[in-house]
N, C-alpha and C positions, 0 to 999 in steps of 0.2 A: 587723705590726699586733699581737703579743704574741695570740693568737689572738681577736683582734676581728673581728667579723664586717665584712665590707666594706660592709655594706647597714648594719650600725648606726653608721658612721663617717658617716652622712647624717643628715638631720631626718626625711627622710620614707623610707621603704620603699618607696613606689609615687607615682606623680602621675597624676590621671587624666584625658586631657584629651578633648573634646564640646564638640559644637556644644551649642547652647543649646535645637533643636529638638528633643535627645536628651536631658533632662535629667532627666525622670523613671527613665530607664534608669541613668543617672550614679549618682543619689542612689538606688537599690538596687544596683549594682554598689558603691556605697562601702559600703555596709553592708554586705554580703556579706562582703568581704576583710578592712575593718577587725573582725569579729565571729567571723571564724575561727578554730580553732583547727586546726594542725596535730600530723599525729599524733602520741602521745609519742615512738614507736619512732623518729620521723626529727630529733625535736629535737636539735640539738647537734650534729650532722652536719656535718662540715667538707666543701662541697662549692668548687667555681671561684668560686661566685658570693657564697660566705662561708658562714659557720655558719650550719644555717638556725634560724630562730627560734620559739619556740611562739606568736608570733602575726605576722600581717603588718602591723599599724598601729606607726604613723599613716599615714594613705593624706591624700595633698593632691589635694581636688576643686576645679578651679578654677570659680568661680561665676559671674565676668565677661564682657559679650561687650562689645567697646572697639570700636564699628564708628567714635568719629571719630579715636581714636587712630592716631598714627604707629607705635607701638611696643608689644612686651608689658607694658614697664611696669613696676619696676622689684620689685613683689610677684611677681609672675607670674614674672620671671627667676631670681629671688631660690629662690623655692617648686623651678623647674627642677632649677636648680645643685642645691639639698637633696634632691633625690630619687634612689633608686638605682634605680628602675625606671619606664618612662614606659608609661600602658596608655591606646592609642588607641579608645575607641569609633566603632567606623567605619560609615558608612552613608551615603548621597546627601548627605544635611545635611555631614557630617563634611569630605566631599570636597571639597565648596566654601564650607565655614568657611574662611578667611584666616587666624583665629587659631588652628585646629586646627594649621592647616600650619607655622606660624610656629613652635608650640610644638614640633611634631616638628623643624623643621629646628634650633631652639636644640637640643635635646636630642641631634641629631647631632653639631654642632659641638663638645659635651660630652666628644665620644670615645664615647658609648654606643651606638651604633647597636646594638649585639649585647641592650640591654638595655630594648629596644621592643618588646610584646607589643600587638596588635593582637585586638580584640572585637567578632565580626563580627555586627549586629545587623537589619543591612536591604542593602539593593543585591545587588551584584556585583564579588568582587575582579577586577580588571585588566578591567572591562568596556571602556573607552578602546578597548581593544586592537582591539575588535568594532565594525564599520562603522553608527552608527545606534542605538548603546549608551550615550554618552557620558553622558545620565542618569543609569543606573544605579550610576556607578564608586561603592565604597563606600570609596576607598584616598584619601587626601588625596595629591596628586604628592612632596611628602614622602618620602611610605612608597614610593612607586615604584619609585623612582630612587636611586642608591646618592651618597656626597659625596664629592667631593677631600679631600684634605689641606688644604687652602686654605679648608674649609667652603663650597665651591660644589657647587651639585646639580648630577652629570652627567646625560648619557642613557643608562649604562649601570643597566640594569635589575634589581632584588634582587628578593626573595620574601620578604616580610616573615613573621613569626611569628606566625600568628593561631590564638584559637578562634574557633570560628563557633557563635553561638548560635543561628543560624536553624532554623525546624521542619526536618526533615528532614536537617540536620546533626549536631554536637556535640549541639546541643539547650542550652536557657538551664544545667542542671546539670551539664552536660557540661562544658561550655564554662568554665562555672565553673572546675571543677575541671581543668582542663589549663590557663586562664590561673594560677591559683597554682602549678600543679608548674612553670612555667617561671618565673614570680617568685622561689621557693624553690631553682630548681637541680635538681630531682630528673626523672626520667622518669612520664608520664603513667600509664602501666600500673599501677606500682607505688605512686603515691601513692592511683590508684582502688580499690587490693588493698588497702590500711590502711586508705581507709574500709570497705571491705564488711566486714572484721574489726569495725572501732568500730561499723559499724551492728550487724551483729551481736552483742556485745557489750550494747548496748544494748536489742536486743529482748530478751537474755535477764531484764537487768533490771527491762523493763517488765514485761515478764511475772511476775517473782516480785513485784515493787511490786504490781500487778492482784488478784494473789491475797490478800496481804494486805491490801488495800483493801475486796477482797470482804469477808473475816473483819468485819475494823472498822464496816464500813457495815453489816452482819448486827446488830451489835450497838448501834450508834447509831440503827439505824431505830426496836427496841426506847425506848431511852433517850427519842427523840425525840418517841415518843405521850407521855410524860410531861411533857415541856419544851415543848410548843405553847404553852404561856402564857406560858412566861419568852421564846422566839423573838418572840412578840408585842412584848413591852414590849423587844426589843432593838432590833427593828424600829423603832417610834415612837421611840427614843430615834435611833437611823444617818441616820433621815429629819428628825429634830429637829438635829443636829447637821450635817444637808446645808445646809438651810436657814437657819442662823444661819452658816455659814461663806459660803456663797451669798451670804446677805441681807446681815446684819450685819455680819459681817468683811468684803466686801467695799466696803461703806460706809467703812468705817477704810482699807481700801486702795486704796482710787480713788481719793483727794487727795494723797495721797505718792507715786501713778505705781509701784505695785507689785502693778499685777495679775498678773504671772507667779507668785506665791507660789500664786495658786488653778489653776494648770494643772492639776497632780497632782489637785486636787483633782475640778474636772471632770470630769476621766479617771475617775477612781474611782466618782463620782455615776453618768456615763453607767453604765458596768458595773456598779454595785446598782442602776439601774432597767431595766435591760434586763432582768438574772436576774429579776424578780418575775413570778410568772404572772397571769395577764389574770384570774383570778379571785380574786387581791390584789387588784384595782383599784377599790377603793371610793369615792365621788365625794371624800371626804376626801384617798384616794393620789394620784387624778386630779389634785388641782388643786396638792398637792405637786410633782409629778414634773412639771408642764405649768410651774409658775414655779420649780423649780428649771433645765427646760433651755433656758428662756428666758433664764438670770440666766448659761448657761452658755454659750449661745449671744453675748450681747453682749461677754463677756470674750473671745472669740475676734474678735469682729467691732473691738474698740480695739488687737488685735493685730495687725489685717490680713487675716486667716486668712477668708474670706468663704464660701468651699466649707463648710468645715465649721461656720457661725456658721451659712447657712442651713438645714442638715443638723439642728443643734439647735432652732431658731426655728421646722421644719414637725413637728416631735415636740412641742415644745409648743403649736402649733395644733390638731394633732390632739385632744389630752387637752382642751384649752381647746374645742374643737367638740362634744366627747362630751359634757359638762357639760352646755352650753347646751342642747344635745338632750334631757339628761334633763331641764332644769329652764331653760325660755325666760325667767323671769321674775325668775331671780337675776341681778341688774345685777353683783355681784363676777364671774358667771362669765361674761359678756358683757364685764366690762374688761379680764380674761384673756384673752378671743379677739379684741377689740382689738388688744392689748399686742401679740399674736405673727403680726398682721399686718402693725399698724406695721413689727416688726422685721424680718420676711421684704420687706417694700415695700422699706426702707430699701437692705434687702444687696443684692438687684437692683439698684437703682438705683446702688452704688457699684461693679456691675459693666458699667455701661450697657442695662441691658435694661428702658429707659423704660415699654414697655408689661406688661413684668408688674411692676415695678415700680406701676406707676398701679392695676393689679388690685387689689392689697393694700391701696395708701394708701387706697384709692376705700372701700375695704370696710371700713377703720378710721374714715373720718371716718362711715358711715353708721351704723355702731355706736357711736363718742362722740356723735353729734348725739342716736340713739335714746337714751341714758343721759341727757341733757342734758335733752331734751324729757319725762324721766319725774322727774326731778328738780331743775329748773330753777335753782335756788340751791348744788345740789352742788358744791363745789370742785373737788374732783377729777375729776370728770366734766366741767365749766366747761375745767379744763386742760389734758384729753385732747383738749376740742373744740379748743381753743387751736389745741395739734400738728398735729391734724390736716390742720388750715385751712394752715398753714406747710406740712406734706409736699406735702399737693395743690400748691400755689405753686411750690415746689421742680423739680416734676417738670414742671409748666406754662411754666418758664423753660428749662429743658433744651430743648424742644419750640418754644422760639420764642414759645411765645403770653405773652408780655412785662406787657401789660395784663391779660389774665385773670390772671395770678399777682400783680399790685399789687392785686388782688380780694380773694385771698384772703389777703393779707401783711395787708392793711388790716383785714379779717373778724378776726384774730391777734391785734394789736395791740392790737384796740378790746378783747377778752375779758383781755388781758394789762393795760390798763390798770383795769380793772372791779375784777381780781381786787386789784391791787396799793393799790386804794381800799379793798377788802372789809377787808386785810389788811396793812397797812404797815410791819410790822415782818419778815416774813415774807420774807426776802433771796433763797428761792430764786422766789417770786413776780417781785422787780422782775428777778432773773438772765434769767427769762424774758422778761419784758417786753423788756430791752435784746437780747437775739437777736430777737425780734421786729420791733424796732423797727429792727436790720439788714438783715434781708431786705427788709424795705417802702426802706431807702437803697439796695439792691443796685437793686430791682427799678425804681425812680426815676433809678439810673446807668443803665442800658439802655434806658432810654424819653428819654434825653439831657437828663434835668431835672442838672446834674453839682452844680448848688449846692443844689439839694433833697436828695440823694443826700449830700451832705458834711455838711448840718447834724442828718441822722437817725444818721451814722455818731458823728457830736461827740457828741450824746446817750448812743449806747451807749456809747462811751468813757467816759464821765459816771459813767455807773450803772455799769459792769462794774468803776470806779476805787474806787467808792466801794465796792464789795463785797469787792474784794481787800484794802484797807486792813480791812478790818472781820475777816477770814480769810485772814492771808497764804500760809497752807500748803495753801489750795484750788488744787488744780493745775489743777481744770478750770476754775475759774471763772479764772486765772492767762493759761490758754494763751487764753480767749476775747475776755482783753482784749486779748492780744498779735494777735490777729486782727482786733479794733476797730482796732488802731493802724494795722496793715497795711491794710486797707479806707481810712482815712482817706488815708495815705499812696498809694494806690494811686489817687483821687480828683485829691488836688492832685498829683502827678505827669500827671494827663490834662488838669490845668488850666495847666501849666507851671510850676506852681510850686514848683518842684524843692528850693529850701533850705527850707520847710516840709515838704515829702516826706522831705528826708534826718532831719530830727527826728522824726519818724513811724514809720520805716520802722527808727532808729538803736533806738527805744524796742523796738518787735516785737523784734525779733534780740536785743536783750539779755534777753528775758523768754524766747525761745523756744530760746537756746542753754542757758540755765541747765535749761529741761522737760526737754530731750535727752539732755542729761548725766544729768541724773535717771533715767531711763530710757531705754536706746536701745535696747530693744525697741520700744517704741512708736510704733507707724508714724505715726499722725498726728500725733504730734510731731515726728518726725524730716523728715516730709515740707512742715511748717510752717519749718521753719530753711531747708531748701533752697529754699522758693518767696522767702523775706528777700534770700538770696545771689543768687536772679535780680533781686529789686529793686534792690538792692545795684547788681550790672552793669548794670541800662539805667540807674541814675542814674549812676555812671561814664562811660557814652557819654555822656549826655548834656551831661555835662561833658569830652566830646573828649577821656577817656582808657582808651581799646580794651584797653590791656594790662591795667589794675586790673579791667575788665570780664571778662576771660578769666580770671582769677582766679575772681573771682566764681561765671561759669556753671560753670567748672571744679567748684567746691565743689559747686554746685547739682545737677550733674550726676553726679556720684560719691555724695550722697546718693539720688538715683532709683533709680543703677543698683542701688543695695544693696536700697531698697526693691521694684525687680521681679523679681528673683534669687528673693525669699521666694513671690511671686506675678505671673506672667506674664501671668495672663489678665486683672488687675487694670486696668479701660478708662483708669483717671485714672492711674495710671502708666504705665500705654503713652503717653497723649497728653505727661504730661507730661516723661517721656521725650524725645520726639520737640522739644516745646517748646525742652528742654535743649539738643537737638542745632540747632535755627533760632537761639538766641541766641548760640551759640559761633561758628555757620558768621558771623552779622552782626558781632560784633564782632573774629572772625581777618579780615573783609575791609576794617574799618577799619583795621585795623594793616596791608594790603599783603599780609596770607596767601592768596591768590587759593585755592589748590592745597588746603590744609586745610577750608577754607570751602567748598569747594563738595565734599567727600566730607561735613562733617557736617550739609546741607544735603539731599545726596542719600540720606544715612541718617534723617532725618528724613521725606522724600517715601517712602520706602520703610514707614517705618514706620505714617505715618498713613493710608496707601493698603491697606494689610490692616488697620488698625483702622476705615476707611469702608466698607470690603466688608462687614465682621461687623456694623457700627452704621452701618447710612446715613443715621441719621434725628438720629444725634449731631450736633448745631450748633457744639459745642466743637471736634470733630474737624473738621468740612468748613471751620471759621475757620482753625483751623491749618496746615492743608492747603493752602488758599488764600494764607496768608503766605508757606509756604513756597514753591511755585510764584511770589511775587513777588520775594523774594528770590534766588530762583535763575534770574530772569531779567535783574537787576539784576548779577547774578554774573558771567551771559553775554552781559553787553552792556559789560562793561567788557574784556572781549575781543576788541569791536568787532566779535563775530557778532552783527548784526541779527535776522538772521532767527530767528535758534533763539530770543534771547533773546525775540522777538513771540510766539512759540510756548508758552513757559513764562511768560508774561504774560497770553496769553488764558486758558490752564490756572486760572492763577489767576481770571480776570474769572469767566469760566463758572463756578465753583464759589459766586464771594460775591452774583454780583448777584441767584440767587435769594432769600437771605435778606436781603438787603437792600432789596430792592422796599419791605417793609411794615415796617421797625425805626427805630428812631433810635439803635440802641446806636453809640455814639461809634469802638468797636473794631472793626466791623464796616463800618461805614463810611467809617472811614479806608481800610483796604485796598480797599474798592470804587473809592474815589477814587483812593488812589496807581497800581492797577490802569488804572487809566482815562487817568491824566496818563501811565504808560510809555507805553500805545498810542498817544500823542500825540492823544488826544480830548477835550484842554481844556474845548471847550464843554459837554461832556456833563458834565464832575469839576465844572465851576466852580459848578453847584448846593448837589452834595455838598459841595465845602468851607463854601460858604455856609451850610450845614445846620449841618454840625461847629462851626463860631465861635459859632452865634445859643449852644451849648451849652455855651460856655466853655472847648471843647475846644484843646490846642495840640500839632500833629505830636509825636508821642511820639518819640523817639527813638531806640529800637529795633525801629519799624516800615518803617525807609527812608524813602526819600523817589528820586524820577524823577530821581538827578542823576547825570549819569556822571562825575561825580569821585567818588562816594562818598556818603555819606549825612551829608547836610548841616541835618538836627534835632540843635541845641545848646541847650544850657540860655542862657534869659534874663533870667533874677529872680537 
């Protein structure tokens, strides 16, 4: 190799492969390796495993978990092949991840086995072995077992290469530090002897740094009784310029979809208001730092990032709470504690936790009505009530209660339409008025009015056309039209009418792949494209063509998995995750894929079955749930097992006919009906469907239908 290192004749150094339930370990184990440096003394060292290098990166973490996948995939194999060292994080989860094991066994067939280092973070190696253990193993069978030449695992038995980060082991530093001596080639002893050297080193450093620091500060303490005044004015000036970056610049960059420009910024803001001391805090700093980490908190909440958007959103409650306490009767600091309830309600809610979600909305609208009722013609106050009336609504449809949220949609509207009289030139006026005027169509789909519902969506389409024509580089006002189109489209698709759907549905996807491109950071964008590409496949079914459909969900699917990779705990990517995997399993079963279709079926049931335990009260989830058990008895009846398929067909009945008692939503009762006609209880469905037709409603096509040939909803327009 002309002395090239063997490990640089790769792309990657290291590849680290985890289960998914290990992923916070993952993503500090990659930082760790990639951020090390080794020591000088060993740099350049020709050892077996190559010259070692002064740093270990690039390390490849792989971020995907493929449960409807046949295979790793053609990144994932690719990433393998480029890597010169594979590092297992092993533990219960690790052992019976599929694709942990899969990745190790590629990486043996590689010829590397010698170059597998195992990171022992939870269980028990070779637990199997122990009668009544079988939980605990933390070794993937993999690591077990040694392979032919052939690349087949024998049952002859190896001893894999691990640190063990467990308490009372290596320990997480330990463990550290002997997984790199074996990455690198060198013996663990001697690479812990060159750090206790660099540590020490180091303290000597600190140490003289310290002392002269002491000097300096001696003499800046002085200096600084005399600069209190200019530190003032530097101050109002760091806080005038948080603010105008916050406020202002971020007005210029939220229509171009480049809110990442203000991360750093953020970052920076949070750590100059944390350093101020609590006797800086003059109701002046107060209401600065309360609507700067509100301004800070929503740029994380367009990114996705929800943990830490709520993190910043109860910091500016706080400061907005103090306010009001000192001074009850300033309506600015009462819109400020509004403002950072709203935003705390909202972030709940996009985590599914409806009831503290409602705590906050509840506590914003009582606060805009109290403004409202002290100034009755205030705009602004008029417009907070506007939201408010919509949040409540929002959260009341979650919940089922269908009619009380067309309550409050309608309460919206009517304040939306006042204001857009008051003020008609005023475009973010009518902007709101047309979201308004969608929820009250949403809220009219669910109560099975579908052509009331299509002619409030045509409106908003209306107004949100005529606003982008007027500002075409409004991204937000851009993406909301692309959402009017989809709502429309999503309408006559449940009315059958499918070639007004594909014009519909053709217009969104062009407006919401151009957002993405723009930014694909942006999770609500990226996740707007992906929900197009499932429209996309049930209009493909339902024009009887499965393969263009798999496509589709394919797309749709591969954008989720990226968006839950960044956040797991995130409830509307878990479900619609899960969603991804019931459209892929329905349309591999109209193609004849029996075998693929019912694994991304059973990874859907798995999935929305631990998101029903944590959210039982979720209606989105237990609908899903519900299709899904319909579909996977439809699965199991085209195998000619009766009985299981009755089984996973009541699964389903049981879940939908509670919420169905009291709905007219058309999608909820379709499945109570198809639910009903598997069990062969005609007389019972023949209501429901009757129900569904008064509604304009036509068998969707992606919802099945009772036929044991297959699913026999086809487009007829």
């Amino acid at each position: 190799m002309s002395g090239l290192s063997a490990s640089e004749s790769f792309r990657y150094r290291a590849y680290i492969s985890y289960s998914h339930h290990d992923e916070k370990c993952a993503v500090w184990l990659h930082k760790k390796l990639e951020s090390y440096l080794v020591p000088r003394r060993l740099v350049g060292r020709e050892m077996a495993s190559g010259i070692i290098p002064r740093r270990i990166a690039p390390v490849f973490r792989d971020r995907e978990e493929l449960p409807s996948a046949t295979d790793l995939g053609k990144t994932v194999n690719k990433a393998l092949h480029d890597s010169a060292n594979l590092v297992v994080i092993c533990s219960p989860h690790a052992a019976e991840s599929r694709w942990v094991n899969e990745e190790v066994l590629t990486f043996k067939r590689l010829g590397r086995s010698d170059r597998i280092f195992c990171f022992i973070i939870a269980g028990e190696p070779n637990a199997t072995e122990t009668p009544g253990c079988n939980s605990d193993e933390c070794f993937p069978i993999g690591l077990r077992f040694c392979m032919s030449d052939e690349g087949i695992l024998t049952d002859q038995p190896t001893e894999p290469i691990a640190a063990d980060a467990r308490p009372g082991k290596d320990g997480t530093a330990g463990a550290k530090l002997k997984l790199i001596a074996g990455i690198i080639g060198v013996g663990f002893d001697e690479l812990r002897q060159r750090e206790l050297h660099r540590r020490h080193y180091r303290m000597v450093a600190v140490t003289a740094t310290a002392l002269s620091i002491m000097v300096l500060t001696t003499i800046l303490a002085v200096r600084a009784i005399v600069a209190e005044e200019e530190a003032m004015r530097h101050r109002a000036r760091a806080e005038g310029l948080i603010t105008f970056m916050l406020g202002d610049l971020r007005e210029k960059l939220e229509p171009i979809g480049r809110l990442d420009v203000l991360d750093a910024v953020g970052d920076e803001a949070t750590a100059y208001f944390e350093s101020l001391d609590e006797d800086d805090l003059t109701p002046e700093a107060l209401d600065v730092r309360s609507k700067a980490m509100r301004q800070i908190g929503e740029v994380r909440m367009a990114q996705g990032r929800l943990d830490p958007a709520i993190d910043a959103f109860q910091r500016s409650l706080s400061d907005a709470a103090l306010l009001v306490q000192h001074d009850p009767g300033n309506n600015e600091a009462q819109f400020l504690l509004a403002q950072a309830n709203f935003w705390i309600g909202y972030a709940h809610l996009e985590q599914g936790g409806l009831d503290r979600s409602l705590h906050y909305l509840d506590e914003y609208f009582v606060i805009s009505k109290l403004l409202v009722d002290r100034e009755p013609e205030h705009e602004a106050w008029l417009s907070e009530l506007g939201y408010a009336y919509t949040n409540l609504g929002v959260v009341f449809i979650s919940q089922g209660a269908t009619a009380k949220a067309l309550e409050e949609f309608l309460g919206a509207q009517a304040i939306g339409r006042k204001l857009v009289q008051k003020n008609p030139d005023d475009l973010g006026r009518w902007f709101d008025l047309a979201e308004q005027t969608s929820w009250v169509g949403s809220a009219r789909s669910l109560l099975g009015d579908l052509n009331g519902a299509l002619e409030q969506f045509r409106e908003e389409v209306t107004i949100k056309n005529s606003l982008v024509a007027k500002d075409p580089q409004n991204t937000t006002w851009k993406r909301r039209l692309s959402l009017g189109h989809r709502r429309v489209g999503e309408t006559l698709e449940a009315q059958g009418k499918f070639h007004e759907a594909i014009a519909s549905f053709g217009t969104a996807l062009g407006i919401s792949a151009q957002l993405s491109a723009l930014d694909p950071a942006n999770a609500n964008w990226q996740r707007d494209l992906g929900l197009l590409h499932a429209a996309a496949g049930r209009i493909a079914l339902a024009f009887d063509n499965p393969e263009e459909a798999i496509i589709e969900f394919t797309r749709y699917a591969r954008i989720i998995e990226d968006l839950f990779a960044t956040d797991p705990s995130k409830v509307r990517w878990q479900r619609d995750l899960a969603d991804s995997r019931i459209l892929t399993g329905i349309a591999l079963t109209a193609s004849g894929d029996l075998h693929n279709a019912e694994s991304a079926i059973k990874a859907a049931i798995e999935i929305l079955t631990d998101l029903g335990s944590e959210h039982p009260d979720d209606l989105m989830t237990v609908r899903s749930l519900s299709t899904a058990y319909l579909i996977e008895g439809q699965l199991i009846a085209l195998t000619g097992n009766d009985e299981e398929a009755q089984k996973a067909w009541l699964a389903s009945l049981e879940l939908i006919e509670p919420l169905a008692q009291d709905t007219k939503d058309h999608k909820i009762l379709n499945i109570w009906a198809q639910a009903l006609l598997c069990l062969g209880r005609s007389e019972e469905a023949s209501p429901i469907v009757e129900q569904l037709v008064t509604t304009g409603f036509v068998n969707s096509a992606y919802a099945g239908s009772c036929d044991r040939n297959g699913f026999s909803a086809r487009a007829t327009n």
